[in-house]
N, CA, C and O atoms as a CHARMM CRD file, in Angstrom:
* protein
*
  360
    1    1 UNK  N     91.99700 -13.24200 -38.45200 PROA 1      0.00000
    2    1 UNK  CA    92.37000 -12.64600 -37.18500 PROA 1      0.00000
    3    1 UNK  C     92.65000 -13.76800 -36.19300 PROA 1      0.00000
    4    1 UNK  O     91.99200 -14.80200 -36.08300 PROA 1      0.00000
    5    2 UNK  N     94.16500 -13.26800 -35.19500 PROA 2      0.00000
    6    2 UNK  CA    94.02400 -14.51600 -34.54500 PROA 2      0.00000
    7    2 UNK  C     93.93600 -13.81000 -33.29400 PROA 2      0.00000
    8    2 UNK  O     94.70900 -13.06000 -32.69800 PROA 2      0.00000
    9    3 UNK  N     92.28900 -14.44500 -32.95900 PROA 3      0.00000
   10    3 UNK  CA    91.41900 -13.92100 -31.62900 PROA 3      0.00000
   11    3 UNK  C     92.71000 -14.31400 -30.50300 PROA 3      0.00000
   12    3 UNK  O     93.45500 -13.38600 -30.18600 PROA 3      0.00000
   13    4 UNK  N     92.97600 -15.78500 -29.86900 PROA 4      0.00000
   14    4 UNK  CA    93.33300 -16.00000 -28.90700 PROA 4      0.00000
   15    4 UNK  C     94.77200 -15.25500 -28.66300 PROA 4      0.00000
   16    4 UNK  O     95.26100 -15.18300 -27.53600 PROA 4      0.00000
   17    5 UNK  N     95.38900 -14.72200 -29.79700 PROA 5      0.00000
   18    5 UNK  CA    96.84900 -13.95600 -29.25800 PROA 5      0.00000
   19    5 UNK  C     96.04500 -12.04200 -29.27000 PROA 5      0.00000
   20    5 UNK  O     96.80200 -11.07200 -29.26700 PROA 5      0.00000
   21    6 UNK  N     94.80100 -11.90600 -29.28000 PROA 6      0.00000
   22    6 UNK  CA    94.35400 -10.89900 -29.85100 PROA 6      0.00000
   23    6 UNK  C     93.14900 -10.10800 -28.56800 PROA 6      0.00000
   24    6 UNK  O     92.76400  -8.94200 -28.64800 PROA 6      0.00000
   25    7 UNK  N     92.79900 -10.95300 -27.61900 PROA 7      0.00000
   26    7 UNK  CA    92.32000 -10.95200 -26.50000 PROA 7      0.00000
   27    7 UNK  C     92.80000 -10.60300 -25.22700 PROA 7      0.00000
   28    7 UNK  O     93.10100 -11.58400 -24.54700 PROA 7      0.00000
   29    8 UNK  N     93.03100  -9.07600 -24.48000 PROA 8      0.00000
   30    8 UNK  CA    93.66200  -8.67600 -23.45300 PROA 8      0.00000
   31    8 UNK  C     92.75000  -7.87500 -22.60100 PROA 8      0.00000
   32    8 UNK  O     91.82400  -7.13700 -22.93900 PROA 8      0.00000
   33    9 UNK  N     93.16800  -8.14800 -21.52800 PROA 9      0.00000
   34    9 UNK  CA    92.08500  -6.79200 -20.59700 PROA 9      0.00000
   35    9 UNK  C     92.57600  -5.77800 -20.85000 PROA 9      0.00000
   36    9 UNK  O     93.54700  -5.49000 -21.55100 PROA 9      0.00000
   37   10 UNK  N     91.57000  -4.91800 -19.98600 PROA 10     0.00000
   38   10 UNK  CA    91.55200  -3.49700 -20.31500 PROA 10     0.00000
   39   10 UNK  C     92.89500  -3.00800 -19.58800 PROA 10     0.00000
   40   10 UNK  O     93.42500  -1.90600 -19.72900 PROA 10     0.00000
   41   11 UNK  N     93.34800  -4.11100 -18.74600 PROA 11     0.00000
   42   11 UNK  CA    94.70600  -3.26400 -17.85300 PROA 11     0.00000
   43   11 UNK  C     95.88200  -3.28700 -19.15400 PROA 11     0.00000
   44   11 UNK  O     96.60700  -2.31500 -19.36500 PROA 11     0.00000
   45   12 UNK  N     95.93000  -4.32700 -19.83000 PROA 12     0.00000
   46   12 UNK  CA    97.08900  -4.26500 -21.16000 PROA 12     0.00000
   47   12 UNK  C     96.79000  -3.33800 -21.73000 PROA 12     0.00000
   48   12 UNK  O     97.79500  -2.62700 -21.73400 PROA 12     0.00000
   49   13 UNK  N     95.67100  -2.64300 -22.47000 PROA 13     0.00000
   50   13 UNK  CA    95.33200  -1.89900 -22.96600 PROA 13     0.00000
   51   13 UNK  C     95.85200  -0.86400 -22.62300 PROA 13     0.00000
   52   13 UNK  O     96.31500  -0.09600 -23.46600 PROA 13     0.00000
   53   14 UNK  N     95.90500  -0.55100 -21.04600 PROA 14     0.00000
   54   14 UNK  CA    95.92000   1.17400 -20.68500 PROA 14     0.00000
   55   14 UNK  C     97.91900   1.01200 -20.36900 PROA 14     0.00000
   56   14 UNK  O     98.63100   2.01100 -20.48100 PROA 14     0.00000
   57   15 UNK  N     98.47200  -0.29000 -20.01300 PROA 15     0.00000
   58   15 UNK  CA   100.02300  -0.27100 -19.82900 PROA 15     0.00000
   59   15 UNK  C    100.35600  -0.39600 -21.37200 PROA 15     0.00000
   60   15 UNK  O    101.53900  -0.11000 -21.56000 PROA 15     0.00000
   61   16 UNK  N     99.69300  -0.73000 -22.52600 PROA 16     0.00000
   62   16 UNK  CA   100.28100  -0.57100 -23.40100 PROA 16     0.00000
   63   16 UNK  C     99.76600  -0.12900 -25.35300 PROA 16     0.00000
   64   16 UNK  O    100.09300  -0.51100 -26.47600 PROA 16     0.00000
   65   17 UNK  N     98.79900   0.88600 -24.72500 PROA 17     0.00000
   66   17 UNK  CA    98.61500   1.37100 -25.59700 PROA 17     0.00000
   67   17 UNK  C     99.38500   2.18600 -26.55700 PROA 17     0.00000
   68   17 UNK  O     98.62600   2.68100 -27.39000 PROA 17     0.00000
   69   18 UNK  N    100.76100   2.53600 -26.75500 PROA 18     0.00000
   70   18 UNK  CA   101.42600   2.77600 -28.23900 PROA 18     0.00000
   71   18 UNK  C    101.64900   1.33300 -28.51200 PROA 18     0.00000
   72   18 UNK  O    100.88100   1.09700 -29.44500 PROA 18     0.00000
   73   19 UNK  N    102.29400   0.21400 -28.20300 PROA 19     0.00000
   74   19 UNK  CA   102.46200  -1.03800 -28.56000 PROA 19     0.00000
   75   19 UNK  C    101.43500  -1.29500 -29.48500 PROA 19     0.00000
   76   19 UNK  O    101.59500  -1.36000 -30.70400 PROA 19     0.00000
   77   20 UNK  N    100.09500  -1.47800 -28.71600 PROA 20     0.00000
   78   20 UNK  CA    98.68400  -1.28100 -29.20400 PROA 20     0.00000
   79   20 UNK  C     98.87300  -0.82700 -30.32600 PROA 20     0.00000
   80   20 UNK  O     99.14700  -1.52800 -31.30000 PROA 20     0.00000
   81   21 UNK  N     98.68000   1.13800 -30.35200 PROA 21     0.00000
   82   21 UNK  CA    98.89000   1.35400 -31.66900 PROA 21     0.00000
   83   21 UNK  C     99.73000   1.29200 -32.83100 PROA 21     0.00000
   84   21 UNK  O     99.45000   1.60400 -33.98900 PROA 21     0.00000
   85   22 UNK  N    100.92000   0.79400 -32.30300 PROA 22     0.00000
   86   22 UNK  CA   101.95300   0.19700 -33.77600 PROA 22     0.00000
   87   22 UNK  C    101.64700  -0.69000 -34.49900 PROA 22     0.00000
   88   22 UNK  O    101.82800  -0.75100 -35.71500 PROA 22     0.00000
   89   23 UNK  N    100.79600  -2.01300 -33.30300 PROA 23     0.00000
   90   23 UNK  CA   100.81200  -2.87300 -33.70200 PROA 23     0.00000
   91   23 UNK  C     99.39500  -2.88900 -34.71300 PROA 23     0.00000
   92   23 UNK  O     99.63700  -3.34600 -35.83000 PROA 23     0.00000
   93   24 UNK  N     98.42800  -2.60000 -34.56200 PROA 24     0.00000
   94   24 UNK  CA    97.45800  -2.21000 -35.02100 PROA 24     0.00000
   95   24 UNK  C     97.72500  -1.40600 -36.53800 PROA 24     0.00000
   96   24 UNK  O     97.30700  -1.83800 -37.61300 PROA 24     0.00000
   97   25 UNK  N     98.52200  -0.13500 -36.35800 PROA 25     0.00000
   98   25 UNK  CA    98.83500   0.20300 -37.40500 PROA 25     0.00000
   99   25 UNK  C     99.57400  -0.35600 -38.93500 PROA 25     0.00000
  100   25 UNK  O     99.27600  -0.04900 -40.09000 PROA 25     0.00000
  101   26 UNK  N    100.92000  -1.53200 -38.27800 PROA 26     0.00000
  102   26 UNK  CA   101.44000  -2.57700 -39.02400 PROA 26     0.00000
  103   26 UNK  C    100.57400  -3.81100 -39.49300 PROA 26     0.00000
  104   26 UNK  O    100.54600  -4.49000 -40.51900 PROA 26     0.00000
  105   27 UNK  N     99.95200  -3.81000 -38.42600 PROA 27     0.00000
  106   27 UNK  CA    99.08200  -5.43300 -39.20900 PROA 27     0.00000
  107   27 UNK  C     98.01700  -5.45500 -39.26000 PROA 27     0.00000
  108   27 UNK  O     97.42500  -6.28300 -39.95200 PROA 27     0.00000
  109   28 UNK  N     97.34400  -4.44200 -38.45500 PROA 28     0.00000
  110   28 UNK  CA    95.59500  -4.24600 -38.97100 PROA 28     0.00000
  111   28 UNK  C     94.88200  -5.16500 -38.23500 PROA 28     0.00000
  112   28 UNK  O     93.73600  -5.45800 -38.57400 PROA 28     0.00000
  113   29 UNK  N     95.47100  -5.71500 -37.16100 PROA 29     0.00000
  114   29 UNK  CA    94.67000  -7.03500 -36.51200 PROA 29     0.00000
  115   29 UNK  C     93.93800  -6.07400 -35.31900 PROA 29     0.00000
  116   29 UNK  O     94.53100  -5.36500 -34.50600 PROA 29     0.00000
  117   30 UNK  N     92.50100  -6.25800 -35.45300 PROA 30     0.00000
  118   30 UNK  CA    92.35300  -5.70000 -33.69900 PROA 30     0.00000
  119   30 UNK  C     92.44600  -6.30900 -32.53500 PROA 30     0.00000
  120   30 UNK  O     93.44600  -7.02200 -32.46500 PROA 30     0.00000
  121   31 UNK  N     92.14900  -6.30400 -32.11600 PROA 31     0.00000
  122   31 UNK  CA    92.27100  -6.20700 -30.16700 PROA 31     0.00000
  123   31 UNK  C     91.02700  -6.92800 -29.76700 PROA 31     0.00000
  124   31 UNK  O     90.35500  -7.18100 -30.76700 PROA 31     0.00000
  125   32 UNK  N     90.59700  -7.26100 -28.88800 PROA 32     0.00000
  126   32 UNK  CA    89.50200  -7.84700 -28.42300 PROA 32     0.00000
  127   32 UNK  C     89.97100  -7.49900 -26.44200 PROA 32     0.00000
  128   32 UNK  O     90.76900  -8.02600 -25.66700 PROA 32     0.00000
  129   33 UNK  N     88.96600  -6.36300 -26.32400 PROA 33     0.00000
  130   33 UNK  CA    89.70000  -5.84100 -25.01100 PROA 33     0.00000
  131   33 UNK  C     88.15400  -6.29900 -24.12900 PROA 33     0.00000
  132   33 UNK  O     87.00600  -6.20500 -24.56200 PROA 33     0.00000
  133   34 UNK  N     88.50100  -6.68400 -23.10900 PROA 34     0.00000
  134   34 UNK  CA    87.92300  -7.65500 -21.85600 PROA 34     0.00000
  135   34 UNK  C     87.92600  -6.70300 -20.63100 PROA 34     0.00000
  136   34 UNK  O     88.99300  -6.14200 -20.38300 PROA 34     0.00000
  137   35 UNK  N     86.89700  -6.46700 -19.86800 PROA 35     0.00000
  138   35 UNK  CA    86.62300  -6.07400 -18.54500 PROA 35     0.00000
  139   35 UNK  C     86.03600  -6.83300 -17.76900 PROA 35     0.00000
  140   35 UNK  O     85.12600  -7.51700 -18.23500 PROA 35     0.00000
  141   36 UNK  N     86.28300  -6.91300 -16.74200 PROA 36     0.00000
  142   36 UNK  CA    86.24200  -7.43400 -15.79500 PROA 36     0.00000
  143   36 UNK  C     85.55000  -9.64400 -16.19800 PROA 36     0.00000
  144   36 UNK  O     84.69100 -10.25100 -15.55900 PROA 36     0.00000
  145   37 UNK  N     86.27000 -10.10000 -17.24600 PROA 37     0.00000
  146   37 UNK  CA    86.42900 -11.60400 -18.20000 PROA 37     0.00000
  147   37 UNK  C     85.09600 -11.22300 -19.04600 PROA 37     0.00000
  148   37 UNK  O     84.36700 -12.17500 -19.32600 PROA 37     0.00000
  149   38 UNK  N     84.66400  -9.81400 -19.52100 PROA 38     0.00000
  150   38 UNK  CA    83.89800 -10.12200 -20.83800 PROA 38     0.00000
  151   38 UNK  C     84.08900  -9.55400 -22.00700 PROA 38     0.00000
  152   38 UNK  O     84.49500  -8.40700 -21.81800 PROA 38     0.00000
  153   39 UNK  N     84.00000  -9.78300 -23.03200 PROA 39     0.00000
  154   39 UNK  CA    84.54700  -8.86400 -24.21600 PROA 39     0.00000
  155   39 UNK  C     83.69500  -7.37600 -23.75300 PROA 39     0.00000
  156   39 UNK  O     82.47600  -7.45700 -23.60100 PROA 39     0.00000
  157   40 UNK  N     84.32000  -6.17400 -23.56400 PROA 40     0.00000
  158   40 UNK  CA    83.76300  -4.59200 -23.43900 PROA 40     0.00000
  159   40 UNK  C     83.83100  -4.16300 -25.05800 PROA 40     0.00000
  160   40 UNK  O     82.79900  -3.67500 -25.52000 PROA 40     0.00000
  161   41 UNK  N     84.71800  -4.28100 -25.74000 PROA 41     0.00000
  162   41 UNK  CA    85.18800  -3.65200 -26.63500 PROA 41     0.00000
  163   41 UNK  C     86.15100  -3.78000 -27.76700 PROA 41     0.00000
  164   41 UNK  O     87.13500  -4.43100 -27.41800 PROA 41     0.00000
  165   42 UNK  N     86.19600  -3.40300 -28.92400 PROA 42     0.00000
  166   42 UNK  CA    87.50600  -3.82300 -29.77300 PROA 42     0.00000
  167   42 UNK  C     87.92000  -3.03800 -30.45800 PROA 42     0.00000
  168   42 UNK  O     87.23900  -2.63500 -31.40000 PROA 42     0.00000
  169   43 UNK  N     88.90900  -2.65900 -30.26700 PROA 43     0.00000
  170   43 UNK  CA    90.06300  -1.64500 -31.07700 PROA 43     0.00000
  171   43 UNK  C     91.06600  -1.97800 -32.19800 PROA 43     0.00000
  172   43 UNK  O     91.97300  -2.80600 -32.10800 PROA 43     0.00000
  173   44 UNK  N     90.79800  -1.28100 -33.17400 PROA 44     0.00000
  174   44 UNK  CA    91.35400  -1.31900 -34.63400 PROA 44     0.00000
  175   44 UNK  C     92.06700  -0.04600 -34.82900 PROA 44     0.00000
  176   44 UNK  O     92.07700   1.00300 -34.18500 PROA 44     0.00000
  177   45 UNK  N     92.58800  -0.39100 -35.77100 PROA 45     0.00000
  178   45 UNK  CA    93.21900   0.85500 -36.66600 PROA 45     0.00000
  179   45 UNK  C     92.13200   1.40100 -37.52600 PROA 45     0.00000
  180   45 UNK  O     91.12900   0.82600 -37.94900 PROA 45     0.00000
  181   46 UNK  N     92.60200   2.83700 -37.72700 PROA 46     0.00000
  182   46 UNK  CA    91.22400   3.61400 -38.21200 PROA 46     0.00000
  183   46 UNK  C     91.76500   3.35100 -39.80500 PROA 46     0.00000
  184   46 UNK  O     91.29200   4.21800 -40.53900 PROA 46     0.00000
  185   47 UNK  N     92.31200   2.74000 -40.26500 PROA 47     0.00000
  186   47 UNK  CA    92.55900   1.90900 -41.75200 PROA 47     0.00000
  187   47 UNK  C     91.05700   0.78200 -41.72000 PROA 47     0.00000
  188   47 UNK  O     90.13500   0.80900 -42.53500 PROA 47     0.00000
  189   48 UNK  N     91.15600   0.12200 -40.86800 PROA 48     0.00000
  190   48 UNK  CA    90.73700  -1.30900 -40.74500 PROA 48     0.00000
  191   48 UNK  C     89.15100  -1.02300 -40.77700 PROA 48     0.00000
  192   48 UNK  O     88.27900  -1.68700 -41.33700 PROA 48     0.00000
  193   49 UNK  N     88.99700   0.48300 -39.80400 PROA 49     0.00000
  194   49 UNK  CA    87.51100   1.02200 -39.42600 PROA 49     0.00000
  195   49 UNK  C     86.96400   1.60500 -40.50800 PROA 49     0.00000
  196   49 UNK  O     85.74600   1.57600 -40.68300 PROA 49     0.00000
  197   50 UNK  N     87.81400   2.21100 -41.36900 PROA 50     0.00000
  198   50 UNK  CA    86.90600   2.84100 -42.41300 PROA 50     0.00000
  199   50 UNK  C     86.57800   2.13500 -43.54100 PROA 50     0.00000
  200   50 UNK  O     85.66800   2.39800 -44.32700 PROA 50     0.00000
  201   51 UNK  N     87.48000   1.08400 -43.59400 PROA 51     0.00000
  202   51 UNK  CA    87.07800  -0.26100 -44.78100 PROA 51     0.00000
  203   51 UNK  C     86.10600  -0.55100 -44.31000 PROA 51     0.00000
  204   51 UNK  O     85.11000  -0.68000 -45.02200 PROA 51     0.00000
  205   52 UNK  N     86.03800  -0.81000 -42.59000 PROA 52     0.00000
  206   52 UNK  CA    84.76900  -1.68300 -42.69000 PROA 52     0.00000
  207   52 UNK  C     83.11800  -0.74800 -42.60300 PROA 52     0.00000
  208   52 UNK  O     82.00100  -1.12600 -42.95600 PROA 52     0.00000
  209   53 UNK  N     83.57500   0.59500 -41.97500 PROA 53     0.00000
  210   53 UNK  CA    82.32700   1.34700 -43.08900 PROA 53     0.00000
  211   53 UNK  C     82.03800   1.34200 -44.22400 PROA 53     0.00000
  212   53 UNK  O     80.88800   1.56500 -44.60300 PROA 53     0.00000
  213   54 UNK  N     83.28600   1.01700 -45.22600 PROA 54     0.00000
  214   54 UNK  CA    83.06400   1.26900 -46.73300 PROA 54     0.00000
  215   54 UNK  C     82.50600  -0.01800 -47.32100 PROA 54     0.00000
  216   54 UNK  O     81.90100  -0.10400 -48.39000 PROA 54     0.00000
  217   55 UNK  N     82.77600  -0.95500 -46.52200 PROA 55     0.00000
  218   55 UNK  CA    81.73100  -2.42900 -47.09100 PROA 55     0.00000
  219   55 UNK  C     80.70400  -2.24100 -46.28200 PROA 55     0.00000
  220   55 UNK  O     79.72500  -2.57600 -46.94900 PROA 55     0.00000
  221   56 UNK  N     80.31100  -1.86100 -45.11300 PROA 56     0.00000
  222   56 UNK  CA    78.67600  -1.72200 -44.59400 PROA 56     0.00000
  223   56 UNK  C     77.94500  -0.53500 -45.49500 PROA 56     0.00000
  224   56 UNK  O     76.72400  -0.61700 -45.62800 PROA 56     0.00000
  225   57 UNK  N     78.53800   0.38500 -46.01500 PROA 57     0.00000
  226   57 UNK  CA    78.14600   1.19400 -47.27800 PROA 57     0.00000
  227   57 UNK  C     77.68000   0.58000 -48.33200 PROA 57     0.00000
  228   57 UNK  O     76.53100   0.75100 -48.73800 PROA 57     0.00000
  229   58 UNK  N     78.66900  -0.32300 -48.96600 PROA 58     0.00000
  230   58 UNK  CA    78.09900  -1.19700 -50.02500 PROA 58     0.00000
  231   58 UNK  C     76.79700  -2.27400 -49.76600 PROA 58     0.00000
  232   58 UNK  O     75.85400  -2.59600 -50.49000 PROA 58     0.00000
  233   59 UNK  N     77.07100  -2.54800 -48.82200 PROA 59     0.00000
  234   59 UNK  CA    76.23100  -3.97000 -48.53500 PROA 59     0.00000
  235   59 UNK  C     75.12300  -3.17300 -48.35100 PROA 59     0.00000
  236   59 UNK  O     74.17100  -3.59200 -49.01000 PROA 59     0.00000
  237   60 UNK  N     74.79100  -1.82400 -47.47600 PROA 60     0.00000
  238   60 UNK  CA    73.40900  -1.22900 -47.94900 PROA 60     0.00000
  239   60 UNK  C     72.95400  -0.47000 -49.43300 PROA 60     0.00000
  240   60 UNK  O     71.83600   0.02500 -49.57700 PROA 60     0.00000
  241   61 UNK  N     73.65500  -0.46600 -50.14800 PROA 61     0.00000
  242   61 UNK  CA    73.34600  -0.02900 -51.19400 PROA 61     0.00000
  243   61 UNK  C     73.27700  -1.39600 -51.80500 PROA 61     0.00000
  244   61 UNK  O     72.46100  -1.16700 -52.69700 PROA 61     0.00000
  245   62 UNK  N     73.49600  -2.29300 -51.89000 PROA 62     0.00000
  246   62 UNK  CA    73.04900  -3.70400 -52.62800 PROA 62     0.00000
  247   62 UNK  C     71.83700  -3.96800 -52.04500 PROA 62     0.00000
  248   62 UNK  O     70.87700  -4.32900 -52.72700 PROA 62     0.00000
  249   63 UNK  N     71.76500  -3.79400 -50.58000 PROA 63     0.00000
  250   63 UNK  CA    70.22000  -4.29400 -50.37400 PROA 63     0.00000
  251   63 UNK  C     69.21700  -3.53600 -50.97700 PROA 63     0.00000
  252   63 UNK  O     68.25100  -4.06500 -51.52900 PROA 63     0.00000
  253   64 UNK  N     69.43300  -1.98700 -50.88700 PROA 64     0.00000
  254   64 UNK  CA    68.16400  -1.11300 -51.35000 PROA 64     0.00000
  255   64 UNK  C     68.21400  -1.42100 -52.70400 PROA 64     0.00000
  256   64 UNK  O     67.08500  -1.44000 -53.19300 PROA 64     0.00000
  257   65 UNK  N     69.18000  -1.68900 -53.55400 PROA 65     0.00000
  258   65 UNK  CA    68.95300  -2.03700 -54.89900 PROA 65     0.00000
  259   65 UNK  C     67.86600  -3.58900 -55.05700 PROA 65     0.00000
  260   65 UNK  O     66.98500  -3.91500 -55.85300 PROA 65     0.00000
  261   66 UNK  N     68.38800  -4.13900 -54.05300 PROA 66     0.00000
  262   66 UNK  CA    67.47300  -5.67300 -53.67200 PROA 66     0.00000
  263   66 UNK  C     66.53200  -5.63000 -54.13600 PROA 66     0.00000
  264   66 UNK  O     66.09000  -6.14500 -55.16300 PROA 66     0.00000
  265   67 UNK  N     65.85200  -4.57300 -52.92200 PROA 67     0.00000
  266   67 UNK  CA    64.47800  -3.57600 -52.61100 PROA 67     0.00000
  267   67 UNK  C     64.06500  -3.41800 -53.87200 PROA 67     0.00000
  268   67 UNK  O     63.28200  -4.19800 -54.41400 PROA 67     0.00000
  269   68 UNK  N     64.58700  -2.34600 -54.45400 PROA 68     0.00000
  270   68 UNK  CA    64.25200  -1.64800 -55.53600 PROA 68     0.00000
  271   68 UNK  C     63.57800  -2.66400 -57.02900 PROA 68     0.00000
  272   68 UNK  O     62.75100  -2.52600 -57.93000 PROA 68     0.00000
  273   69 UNK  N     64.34300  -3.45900 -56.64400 PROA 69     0.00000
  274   69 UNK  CA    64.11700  -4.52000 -58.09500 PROA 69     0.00000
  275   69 UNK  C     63.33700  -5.46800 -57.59400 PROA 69     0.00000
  276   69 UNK  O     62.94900  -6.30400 -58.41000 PROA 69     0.00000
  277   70 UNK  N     62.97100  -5.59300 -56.42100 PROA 70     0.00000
  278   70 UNK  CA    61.44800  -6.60900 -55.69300 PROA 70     0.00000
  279   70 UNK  C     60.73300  -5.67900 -56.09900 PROA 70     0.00000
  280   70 UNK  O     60.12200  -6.09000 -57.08600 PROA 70     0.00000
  281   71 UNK  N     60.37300  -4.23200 -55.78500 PROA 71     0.00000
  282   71 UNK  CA    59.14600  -3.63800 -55.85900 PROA 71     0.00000
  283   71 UNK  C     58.73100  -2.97400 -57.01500 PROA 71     0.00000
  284   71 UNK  O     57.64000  -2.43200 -57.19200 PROA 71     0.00000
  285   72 UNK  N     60.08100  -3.08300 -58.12500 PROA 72     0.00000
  286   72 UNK  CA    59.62400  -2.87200 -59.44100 PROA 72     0.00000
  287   72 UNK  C     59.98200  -1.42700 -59.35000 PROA 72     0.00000
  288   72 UNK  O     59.11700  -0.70400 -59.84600 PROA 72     0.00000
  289   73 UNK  N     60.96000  -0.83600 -58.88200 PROA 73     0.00000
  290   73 UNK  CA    61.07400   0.98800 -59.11400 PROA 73     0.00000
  291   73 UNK  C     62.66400   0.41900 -59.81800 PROA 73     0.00000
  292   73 UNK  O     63.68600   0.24800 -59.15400 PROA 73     0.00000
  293   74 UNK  N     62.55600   0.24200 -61.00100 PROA 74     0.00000
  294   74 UNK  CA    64.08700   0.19100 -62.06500 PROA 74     0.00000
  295   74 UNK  C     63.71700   0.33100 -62.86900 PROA 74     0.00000
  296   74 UNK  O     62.55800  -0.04800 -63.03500 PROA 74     0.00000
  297   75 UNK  N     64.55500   1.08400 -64.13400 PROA 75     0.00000
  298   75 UNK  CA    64.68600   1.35500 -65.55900 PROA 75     0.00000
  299   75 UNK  C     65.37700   0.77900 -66.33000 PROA 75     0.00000
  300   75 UNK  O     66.57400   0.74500 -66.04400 PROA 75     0.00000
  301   76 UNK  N     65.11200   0.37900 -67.08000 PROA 76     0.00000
  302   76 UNK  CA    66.35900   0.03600 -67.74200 PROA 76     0.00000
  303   76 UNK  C     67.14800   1.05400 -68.51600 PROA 76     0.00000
  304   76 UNK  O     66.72400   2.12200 -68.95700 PROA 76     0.00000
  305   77 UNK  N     68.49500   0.50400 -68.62300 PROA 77     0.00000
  306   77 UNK  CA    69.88100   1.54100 -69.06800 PROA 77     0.00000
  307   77 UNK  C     69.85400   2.27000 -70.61100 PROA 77     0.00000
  308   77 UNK  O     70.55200   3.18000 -71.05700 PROA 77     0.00000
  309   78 UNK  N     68.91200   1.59900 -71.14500 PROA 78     0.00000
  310   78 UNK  CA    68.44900   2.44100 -72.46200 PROA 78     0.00000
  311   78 UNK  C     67.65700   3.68900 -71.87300 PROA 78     0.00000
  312   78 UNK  O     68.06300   4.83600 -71.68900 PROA 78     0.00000
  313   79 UNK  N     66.85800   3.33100 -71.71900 PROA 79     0.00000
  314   79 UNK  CA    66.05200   4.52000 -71.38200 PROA 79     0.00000
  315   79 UNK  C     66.67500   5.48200 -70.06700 PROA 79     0.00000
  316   79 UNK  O     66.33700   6.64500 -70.28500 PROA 79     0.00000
  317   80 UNK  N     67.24200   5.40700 -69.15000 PROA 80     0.00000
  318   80 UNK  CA    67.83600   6.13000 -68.21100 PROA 80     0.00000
  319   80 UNK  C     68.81100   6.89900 -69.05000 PROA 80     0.00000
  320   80 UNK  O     68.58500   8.10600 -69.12400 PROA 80     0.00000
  321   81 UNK  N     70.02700   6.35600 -69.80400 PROA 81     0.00000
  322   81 UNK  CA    70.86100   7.23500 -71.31900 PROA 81     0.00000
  323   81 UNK  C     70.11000   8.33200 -71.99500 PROA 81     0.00000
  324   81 UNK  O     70.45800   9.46900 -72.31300 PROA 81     0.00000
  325   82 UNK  N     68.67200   7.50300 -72.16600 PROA 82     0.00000
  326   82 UNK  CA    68.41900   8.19400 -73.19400 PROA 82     0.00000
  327   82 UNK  C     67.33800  10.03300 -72.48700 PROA 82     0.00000
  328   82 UNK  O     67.21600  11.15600 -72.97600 PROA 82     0.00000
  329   83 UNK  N     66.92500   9.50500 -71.45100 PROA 83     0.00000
  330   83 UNK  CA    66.66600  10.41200 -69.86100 PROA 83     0.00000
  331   83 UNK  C     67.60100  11.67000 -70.29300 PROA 83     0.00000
  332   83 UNK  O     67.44100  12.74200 -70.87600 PROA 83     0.00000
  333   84 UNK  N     68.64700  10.96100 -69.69600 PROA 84     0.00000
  334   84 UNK  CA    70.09100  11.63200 -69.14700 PROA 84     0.00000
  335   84 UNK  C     70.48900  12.42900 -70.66500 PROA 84     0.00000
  336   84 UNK  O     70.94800  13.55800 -70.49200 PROA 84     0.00000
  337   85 UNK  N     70.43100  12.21300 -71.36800 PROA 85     0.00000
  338   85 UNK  CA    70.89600  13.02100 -72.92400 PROA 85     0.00000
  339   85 UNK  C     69.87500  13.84400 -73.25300 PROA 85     0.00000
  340   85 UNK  O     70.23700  14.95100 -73.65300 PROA 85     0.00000
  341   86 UNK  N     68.68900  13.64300 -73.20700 PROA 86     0.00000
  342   86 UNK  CA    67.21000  14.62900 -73.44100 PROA 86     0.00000
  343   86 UNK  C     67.58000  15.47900 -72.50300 PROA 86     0.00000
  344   86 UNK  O     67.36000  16.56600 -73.03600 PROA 86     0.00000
  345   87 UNK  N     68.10300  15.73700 -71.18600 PROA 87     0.00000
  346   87 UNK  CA    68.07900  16.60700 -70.04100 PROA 87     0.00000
  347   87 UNK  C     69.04800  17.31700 -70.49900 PROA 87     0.00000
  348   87 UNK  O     68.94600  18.51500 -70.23400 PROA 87     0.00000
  349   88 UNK  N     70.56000  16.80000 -71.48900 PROA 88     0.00000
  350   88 UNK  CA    71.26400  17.68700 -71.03800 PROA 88     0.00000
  351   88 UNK  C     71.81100  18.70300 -72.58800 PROA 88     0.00000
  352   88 UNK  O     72.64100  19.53900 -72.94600 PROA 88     0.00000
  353   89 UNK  N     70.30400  17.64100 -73.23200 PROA 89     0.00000
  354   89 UNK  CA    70.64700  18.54500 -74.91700 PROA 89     0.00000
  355   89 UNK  C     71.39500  17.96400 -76.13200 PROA 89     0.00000
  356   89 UNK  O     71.72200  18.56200 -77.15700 PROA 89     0.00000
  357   90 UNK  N     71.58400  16.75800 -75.82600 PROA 90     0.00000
  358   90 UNK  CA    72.51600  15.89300 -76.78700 PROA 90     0.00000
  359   90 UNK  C     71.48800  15.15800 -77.34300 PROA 90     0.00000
  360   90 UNK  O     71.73000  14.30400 -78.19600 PROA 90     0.00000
């Protein structure tokens, strides 16, 4: 991301928000929007936003797996198969 062409106040924002959203939509870069000289806020494309839920998704499911295998609650994949086939009659 290139912050310094990517940094505008909130007055650019409100004179040019479709610009905003084209541009956002074509290149996925966000915004870094400033009130009164401090960063307030940053605006993305809702492409850009839901990736980055879908890796804060992952990255908590790697930690609880972390978890899980520090405190000793795992099976191993033989026996979970063999679980999973006793349950379903095979």
């Amino acid at each position: 991301m290139s912050l310094s062409t990517h940094v505008k106040p909130i007055s650019y924002l409100k004179a040019n928000a479709a610009k905003i959203a084209a541009e956002l939509k074509n290149d996925g870069e966000a915004y870094i929007i400033t009130q009164n000289g401090e960063a307030a806020m940053v605006v993305q494309s809702v492409a850009e936003y839901e990736q980055t839920q879908e890796t804060l998704a992952m990255l908590k499911m790697l930690t609880q797996s972390d978890k899980d295998i520090k405190q000793g609650n795992m099976h191993d994949a033989k026996t979970v198969l063999a679980q999973l086939r006793s349950r379903r009659g095979l």
